[in-house]
N, C-alpha and C positions, 0 to 999 in steps of 0.2 A: 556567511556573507550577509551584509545586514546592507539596507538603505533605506533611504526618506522615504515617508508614505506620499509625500507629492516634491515637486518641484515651487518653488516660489511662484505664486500667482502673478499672471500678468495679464494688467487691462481686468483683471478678476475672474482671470480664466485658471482652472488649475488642472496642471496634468499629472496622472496618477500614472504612478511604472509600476511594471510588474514585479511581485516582491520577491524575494529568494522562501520557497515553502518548505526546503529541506534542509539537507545541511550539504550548502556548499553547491547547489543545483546553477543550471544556466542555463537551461530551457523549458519551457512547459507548452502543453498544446492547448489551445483556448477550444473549450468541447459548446459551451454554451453560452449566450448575452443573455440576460434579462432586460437588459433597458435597451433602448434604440433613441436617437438623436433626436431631441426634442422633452423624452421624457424627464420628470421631476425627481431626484434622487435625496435621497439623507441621507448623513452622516451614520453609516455602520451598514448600508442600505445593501445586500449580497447582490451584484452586477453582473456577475458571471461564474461561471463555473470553467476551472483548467484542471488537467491531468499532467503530474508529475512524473518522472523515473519510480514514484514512491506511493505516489497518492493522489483520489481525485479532492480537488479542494474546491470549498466557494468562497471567494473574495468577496468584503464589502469597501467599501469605497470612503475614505475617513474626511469628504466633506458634503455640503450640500449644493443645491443646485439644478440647472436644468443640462443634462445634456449636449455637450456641443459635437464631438465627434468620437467615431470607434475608429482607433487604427490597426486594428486587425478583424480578420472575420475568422469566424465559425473552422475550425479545424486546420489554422495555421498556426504555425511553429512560433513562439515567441520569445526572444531572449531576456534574461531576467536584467531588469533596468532600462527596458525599451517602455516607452509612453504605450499606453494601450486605449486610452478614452481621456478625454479631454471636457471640463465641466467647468461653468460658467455660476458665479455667485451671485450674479446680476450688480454687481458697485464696480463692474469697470465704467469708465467714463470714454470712450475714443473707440469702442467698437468693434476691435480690432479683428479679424478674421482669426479662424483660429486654425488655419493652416500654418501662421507663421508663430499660434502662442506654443508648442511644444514645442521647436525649435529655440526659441527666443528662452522659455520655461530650461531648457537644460543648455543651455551657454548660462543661465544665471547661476544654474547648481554647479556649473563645471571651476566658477568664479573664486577667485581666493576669498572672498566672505564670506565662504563659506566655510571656512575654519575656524569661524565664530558662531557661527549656526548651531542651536541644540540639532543635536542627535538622534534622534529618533527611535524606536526599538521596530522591526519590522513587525507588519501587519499580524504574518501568520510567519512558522518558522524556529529554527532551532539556533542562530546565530552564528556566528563565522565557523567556517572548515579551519581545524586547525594544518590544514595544508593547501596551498595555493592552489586554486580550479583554473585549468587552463584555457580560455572562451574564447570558443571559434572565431573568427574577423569579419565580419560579415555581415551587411545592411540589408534589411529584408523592409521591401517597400511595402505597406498596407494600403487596405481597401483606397482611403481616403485618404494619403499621404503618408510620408516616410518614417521610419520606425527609428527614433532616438539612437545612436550608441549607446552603450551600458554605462551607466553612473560608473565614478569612480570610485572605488574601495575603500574604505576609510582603515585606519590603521589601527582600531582596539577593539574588539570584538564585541557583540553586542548580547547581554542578558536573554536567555532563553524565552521563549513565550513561547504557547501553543499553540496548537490549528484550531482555527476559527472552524465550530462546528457550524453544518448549516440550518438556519435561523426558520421561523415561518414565514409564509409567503409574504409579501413587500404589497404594498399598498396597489400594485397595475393588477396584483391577482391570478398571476400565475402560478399552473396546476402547482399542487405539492407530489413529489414523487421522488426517490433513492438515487443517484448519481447514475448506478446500473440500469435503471428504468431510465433514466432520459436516455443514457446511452443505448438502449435496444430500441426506446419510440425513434431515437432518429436514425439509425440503422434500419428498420423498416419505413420508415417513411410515414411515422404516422405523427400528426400535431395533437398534442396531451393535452389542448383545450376542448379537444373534442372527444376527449375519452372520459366516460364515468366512469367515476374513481370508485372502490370500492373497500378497500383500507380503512383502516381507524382511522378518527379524523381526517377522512377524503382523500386518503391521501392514494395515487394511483399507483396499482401493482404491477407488476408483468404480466397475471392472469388478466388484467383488464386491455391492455396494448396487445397481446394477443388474440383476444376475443373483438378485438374492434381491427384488426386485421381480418380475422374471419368474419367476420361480421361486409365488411366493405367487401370480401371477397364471395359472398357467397349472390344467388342471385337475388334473393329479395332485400339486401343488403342498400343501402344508399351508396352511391357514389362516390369513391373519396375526392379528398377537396385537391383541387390544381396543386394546391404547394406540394402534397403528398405522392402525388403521381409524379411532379417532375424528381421529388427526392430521389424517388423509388423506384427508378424505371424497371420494368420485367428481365432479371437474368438472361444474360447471353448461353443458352445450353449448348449451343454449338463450339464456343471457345474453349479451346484443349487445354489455356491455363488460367488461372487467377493469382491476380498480385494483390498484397498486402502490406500497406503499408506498415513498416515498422516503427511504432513510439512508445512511447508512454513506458509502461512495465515491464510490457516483453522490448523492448530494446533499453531498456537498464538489465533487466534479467539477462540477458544475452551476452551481453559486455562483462558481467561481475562471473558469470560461470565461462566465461573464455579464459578471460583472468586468473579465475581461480585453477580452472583446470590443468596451465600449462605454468603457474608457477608454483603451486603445492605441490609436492611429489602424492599422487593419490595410493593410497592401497587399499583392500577393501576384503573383509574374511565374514565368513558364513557361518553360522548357527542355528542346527536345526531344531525345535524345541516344544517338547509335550507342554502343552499351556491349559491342560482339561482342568486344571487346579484352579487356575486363572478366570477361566469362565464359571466358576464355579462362583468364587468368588466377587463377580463382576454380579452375578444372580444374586449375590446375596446382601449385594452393598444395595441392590436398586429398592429392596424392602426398606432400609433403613432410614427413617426420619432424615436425620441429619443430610441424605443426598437424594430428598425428594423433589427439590427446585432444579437439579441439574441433570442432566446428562451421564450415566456412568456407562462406557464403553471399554473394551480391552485398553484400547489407547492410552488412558486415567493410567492405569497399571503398569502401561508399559515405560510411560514418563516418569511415576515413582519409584519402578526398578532401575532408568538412568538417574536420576537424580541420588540415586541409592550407591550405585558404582561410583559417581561422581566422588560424591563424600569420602570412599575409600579408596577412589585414587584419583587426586584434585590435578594430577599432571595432565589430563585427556582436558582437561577445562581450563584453556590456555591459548595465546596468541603467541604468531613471532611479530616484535618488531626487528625490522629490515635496518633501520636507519640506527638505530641503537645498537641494534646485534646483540638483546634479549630476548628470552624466553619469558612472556609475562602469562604469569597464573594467576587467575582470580579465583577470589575467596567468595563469590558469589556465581549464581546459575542465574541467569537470563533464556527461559528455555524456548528456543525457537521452536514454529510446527510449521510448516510448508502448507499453505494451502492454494490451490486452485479455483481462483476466480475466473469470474470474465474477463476479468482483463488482465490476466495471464498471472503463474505466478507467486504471488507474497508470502513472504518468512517473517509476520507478526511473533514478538518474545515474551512473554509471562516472564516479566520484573521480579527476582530476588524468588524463584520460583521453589529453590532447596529450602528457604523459608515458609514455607504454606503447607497446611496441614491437609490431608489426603482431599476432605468438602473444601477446600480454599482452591487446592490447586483445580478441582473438578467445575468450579465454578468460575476461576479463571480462564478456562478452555475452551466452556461454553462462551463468556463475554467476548473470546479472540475469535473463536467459529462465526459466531453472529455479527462481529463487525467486518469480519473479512468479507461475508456472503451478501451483505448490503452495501458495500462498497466503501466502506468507510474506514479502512486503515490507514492510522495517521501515519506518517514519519517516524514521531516517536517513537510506535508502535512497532518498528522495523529495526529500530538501532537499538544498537548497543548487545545483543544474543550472541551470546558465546558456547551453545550447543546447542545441534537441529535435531527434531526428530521429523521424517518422511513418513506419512503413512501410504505406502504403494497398495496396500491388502485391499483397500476402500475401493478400489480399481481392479480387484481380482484378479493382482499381479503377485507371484509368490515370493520374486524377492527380484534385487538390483544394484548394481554401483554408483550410489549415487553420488551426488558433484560436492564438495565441501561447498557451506555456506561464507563468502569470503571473510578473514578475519576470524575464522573460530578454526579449531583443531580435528574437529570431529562431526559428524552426521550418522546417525542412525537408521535404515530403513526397516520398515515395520512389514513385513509382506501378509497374503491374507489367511485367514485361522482356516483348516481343511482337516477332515478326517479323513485318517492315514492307519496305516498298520502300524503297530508301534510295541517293543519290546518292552514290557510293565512286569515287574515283578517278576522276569523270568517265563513269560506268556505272552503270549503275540496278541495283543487287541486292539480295536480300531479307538484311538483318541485324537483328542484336537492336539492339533501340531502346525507350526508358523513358523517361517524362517525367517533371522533376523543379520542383516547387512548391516557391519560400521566399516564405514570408511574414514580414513585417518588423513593425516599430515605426518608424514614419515620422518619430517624434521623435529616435530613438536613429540610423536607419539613411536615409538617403535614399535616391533612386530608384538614381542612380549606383553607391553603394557595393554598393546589393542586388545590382543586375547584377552588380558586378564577383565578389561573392561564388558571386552562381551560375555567371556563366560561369567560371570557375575551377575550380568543381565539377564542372563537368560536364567543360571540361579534361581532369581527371583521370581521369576515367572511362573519357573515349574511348582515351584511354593510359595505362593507371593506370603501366607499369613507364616510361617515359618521361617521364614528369610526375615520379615521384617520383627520379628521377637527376637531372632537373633543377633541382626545388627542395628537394633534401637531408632 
C-alpha cells in the first residue's frame, strides 16, 4: 500500500499522513513526538516514533518548517493515511488556520488532479500487498482536530524502499536512547532528559532509567519531576485484575497464530536425542579463529542440521497457495528464529540462509539476536521465512507443540540440553540429551516426510562432524 508523503500545500501549510510501514498495514500506534507545535523542523527531520503489527519505526518528515499542529497524541491508534501533524513553510499569504488546512489538504488529494500528480514511493515501507487490506471505517477524532479518511489507493504498486533507520538526535536535543528504552522510561514514568546517559555516545540504556528510578525512589534520592509522578502513579495492590491493552505485536502475533492454528491442520512428533557430540563440537568451534567475532551456541548446529534435512527433502520447505490450489516449494531457506522481545514475539528470517557457510550463518544469528533485543526489527526482516526454528530450551522448557509460523509448512522446537541416563554403546551413562518438536502442516507435509525430516535432524546432532562429511 503505497501513498504521498504529504498532501498538496495550502496557504503553505503541509499535511503529512501516516505512511503504510509494512506491507499492506492500516494502523500503527504513535508511541512518541519529538516536536510540539511551534517547533522548527527539516526535511528528513525524525518527528516521531510509531509501533507497527511489525515493527517500532521513526518517521521523518519530508518538508521543512515550523510546526502547526499534532492530530494525534502519544498512544493513540492511528489509521495509515490519516494527517497526523500539520507544517507551515511560512510562503502562505491568507493565514489560514490550520484546523481547516488538513481538511482542505486532502479534498485536494481526493481531486481528480490528482491522476496527473507524480507518485510518490512511500516514506518507509515495502509497497502494495498484493492482496487487498480490508480498513476498518472509522473516524478517530485527535487531540487538536479530526483525523483525515485514508487516501485513496492508487492502482500500480509502488517500488520497495526500506525502513528509515533511526537517525541522531535533531537539532531540539533530545536524549538518544533504543525504541525499547523509550518504551520502558515511559512506562515508568521517567523523562530521559533527566537521565544520564551512560552508553557509547550518550546514548541512554535501561541500566540507566532503572537506576534513576531507584535513584528518585530511594530517600536521599531527589524528587521526581510533576510530569513523572502524574505518568506514574503508585500501583493499585489492591485490585484483583489488570488490563492490557492489546497492540502492536502481540495483537498481530495473536491474530496470525489463531489463523494459523485453526486453518493448518497441526501435527506435531517428538525426538529424543544424545547431543554430547554436539556440545562437543560447539567447544571446539568456539576455539576457532574463524568464529571468534560471534556467538557459537547449540542453536548454530541445530539450524545447520534443519538446513541439512531441508536440502534432502525440500517438500517440508513449502507453502499452500489457497487461491491457486498449489503446493509451492521453494528452492531457497529464509530461516526464521522466534525471538522474545518486549514487545512481544518476533520471527526475524536469515535471507537465503541454506546459502551461508557454518561462520555466515553464525554471524547472521548474532546480527538477528542483536537487532531483535534492541528493538529494531524491520518488516523486512519478518517477511518472506519459509521455515521457523523455536528455541523453548533457553527457558528451561524440555520441549512443545508449537504454532506454525503462518505461510511456512513447518516449525521446529528446540527444547533445553539436560543430562539424562542414556543407552551408549550398549551402557547406561549419563549424556547430554534434548528433545526436539516439528510441527507440520498435514496438507503440505505427511506423517512420513515429517519423521523423516526429524529423524534427520536429530542424525545430525548426534554427529554433527560425521553427518556433515557424509551429506556434503
Amino acid at each position: 500500500m503505497a501513498i504521498h508523503k504529504s498532501a498538496p500545500a495550502v496557504d503553505g501549510v503541509h499535511s503529512f499522513k501516516l505512511p503504510d510501514v509494512g506491507e499492506g498495514l492500516v494502523e500503527a500506534e504513535l508511541l512518541t513526538w519529538y516536536v510540539k507545535p511551534g517547533d522548527t523542523v527539516t526535511d528528513g527531520q525524525m518527528i516521531c516514533e510509531i509501533e507497527t503489527a511489525k515493527a517500532v519505526v521513526e518517521l521523518p518528515v519530508p518538508f521543512s518548517g515550523t510546526v502547526k499542529e499534532l492530530f494525534a497524541a502519544e498512544g493513540d491508534t492511528v489509521e495509515v493515511g490519516s494527517v497526523i501533524i500539520t507544517v507551515d513553510d511560512g510562503t502562505g499569504g491568507s493565514g489560514a488556520g490550520s484546523a481547516s488546512a488538513a481538511p482542505a489538504a486532502d479534498t485536494a488529494a481526493a481531486a481528480p488532479a490528482e491522476e496527473t500528480e507524480e507518485r510518490e514511493k512511500p516514506l518507509v515501507g515495502y509497497g502494495e500487498k498484493a492482496s487487498a487490506t480490508q480498513r476498518r471505517a472509522r473516524r478517530r477524532p485527535g487531540p487538536s482536530g479530526p483525523v483525515s479518511p485514508p487516501a485513496p489507493k492508487p492502482a500500480e504498486p509502488v517500488p520497495a524502499v526500506v525502513a528509515v533507520p533511526a537517525g541522531p538526535a535533531p537539532a531540539s536535543g533530545r536524549p538518544l536512547a533504543k525504541p525499547p528504552v523509550r518504551k520502558l522510561a515511559k512506562d515508568l514514568g521517567v523523562d530521559l532528559a533527566t537521565v544520564a546517559p551512560t552508553g557509547k555516545g550518550g546514548v541512554v540504556t535501561r541500566e540507566d532509567v532503572h537506576a534513576a528510578v531507584e535513584a528518585a525512589a530511594s530517600p536521599q534520592g531527589t524528587a521526581p519531576s510533576a510530569t513523572a509522578a502524574e505518568a506514574a502513579p503508585a500501583p493499585d495492590r489492591t485490585a484483583r485484575e489488570r488490563r492490557v491493552p492489546i497492540k502492536g505485536v502481540r495483537k498481530h502475533t495473536a491474530a496470525a497464530m489463531v489463523n494459523s492454528a485453526f486453518t493448518a491442520p497441526h501435527v506435531t512428533e517428538f525426538l529424543q536425542v544424545d547431543v554430547t557430540k554436539t556440545m562437543k563440537a560447539v567447544a571446539r568451534l568456539r576455539e576457532r579463529r574463524d568464529f571468534a567475532d560471534v556467538k557459537v551456541s547449540p542453536l548454530l548446529l541445530v539450524a545447520k542440521a534443519l538446513l541439512m534435512a531441508v536440502r534432502r527433502h525440500p517438500e517440508v520447505n513449502a507453502s499452500w497457495d489457497e487461491q491457486n490450489q498449489e503446493i509451492v516449494v521453494k528452492n531457497y531457506v529464509n530461516l526464521g528464529i522466534a525471538a522474545a522481545t518486549e514487545r512481544g514475539l518476533v520471527v526475524p528470517n536469515i535471507k537465503d540462509a541454506d546459502a551461508q557457510t557454518l561462520p555466515e550463518l553464525a554471524a547472521s544469528l548474532k546480527a538477528l539476536t542483536e537487532k531483535a533485543r534492541a528493538g529494531k526489527t524491520s518488516p523486512a526482516d519478518m517477511s518472506g521465512g519459509t521455515i521457523t526454528i523455536t528455541n523453548v530450551g533457553v527457558f528451561g522448557v524440555d520441549a512443545g507443540t508449537p504454532i506454525i509460523n503462518p505461510g511456512e509448512a513447518a516449525i521446529l522446537a528446540f527444547g533445553q540440553i539436560r543430562d539424562m541416563p542414556w543407552v551408549h554403546k550398549g551402557e547406561l551413562k549419563i549424556r547430554k540429551v534434548t528433545t526436539l518438536s516439528l510441527s507440520f502442516d498435514h496438507r503440505l507435509v505427511d506423517g512420513e516426510l515429517g519423521s523423516k525430516v526429524l529423524r534427520d535432524i536429530g542424525t545430525a546432532l548426534e554427529d554433527p562432524e560425521l553427518t556433515a562429511l557424509a551429506w556434503g
